[in-house]
N, C-alpha and C positions, 0 to 999 in steps of 0.2 A: 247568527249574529251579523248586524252590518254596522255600518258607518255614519253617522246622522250627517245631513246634510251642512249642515253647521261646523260640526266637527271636519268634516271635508275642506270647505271656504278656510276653516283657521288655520288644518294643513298647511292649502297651496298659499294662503298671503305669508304664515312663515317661511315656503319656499320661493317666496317669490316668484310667484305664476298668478295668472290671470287665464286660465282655462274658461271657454266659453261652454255654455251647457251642454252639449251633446257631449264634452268633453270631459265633463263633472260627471256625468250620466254614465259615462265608459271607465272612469278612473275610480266611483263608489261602486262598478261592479267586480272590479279588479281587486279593490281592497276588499269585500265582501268575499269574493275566493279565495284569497290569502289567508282570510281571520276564520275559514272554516278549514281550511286544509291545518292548519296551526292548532283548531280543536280538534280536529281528527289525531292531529300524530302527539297530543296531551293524553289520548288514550292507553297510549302503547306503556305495557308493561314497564318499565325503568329500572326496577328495583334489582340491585345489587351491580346494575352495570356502571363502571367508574366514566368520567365525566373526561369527556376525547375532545381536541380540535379538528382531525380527522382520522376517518378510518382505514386510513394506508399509513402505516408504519413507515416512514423517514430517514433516509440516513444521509448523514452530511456529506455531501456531495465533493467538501475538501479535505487534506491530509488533516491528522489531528495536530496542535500548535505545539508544537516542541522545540528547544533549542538544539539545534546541533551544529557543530562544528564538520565541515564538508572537506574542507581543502585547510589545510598549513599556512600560515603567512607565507613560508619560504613558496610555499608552492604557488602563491600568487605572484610573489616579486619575481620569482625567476622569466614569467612573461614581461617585465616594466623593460622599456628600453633605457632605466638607469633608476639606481635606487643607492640607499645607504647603510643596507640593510638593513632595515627596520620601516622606511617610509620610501613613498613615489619620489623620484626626481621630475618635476617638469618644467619647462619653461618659464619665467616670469612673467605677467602677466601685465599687470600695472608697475607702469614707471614711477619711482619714486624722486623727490623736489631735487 
């Protein structure tokens, strides 16, 4: 199976190309190799194999998302260089009128 020339030209003006012929002439043989490797592998048995995005198994590469509690309030305040116990003490920032 190949490519009609036609159907080539409607291709590339919806890609936006302007391929001159030698290049039309390389680009219908390339699609013509594609569209028979694609019947070749419509041959291949299928039946009963479930339907993959890839054939290497995956794993998430980060911790799984869980909440947890690491350190105490207390045990953060005790590095503040002043607190109230409960919240940071820090410098004012903006002056007020």
């Amino acid at each position: 199976m190949s490519i009609s020339t036609q159907e080539l030209n409607h291709l590339c003006k919806l890609a936006k190309l302007s391929p001159d012929e030698q290049t039309l002439t390389k680009i219908n043989s390339q699609f013509t190799d594609i569209i028979n490797y694609i019947d070749t592998l419509s041959e291949a048995n299928t039946e009963g194999v479930a339907p993959l995005y890839s054939p290497v198994f995956h794993e998430s590469a980060v911790r799984e998302d869980k909440a947890t509690r690491r350190q105490t309030p207390d045990q953060i305040l005790k590095n503040a260089p002043e607190t109230d116990g409960t919240y940071f003490i820090v410098p004012r920032i903006v002056e007020g009128n």
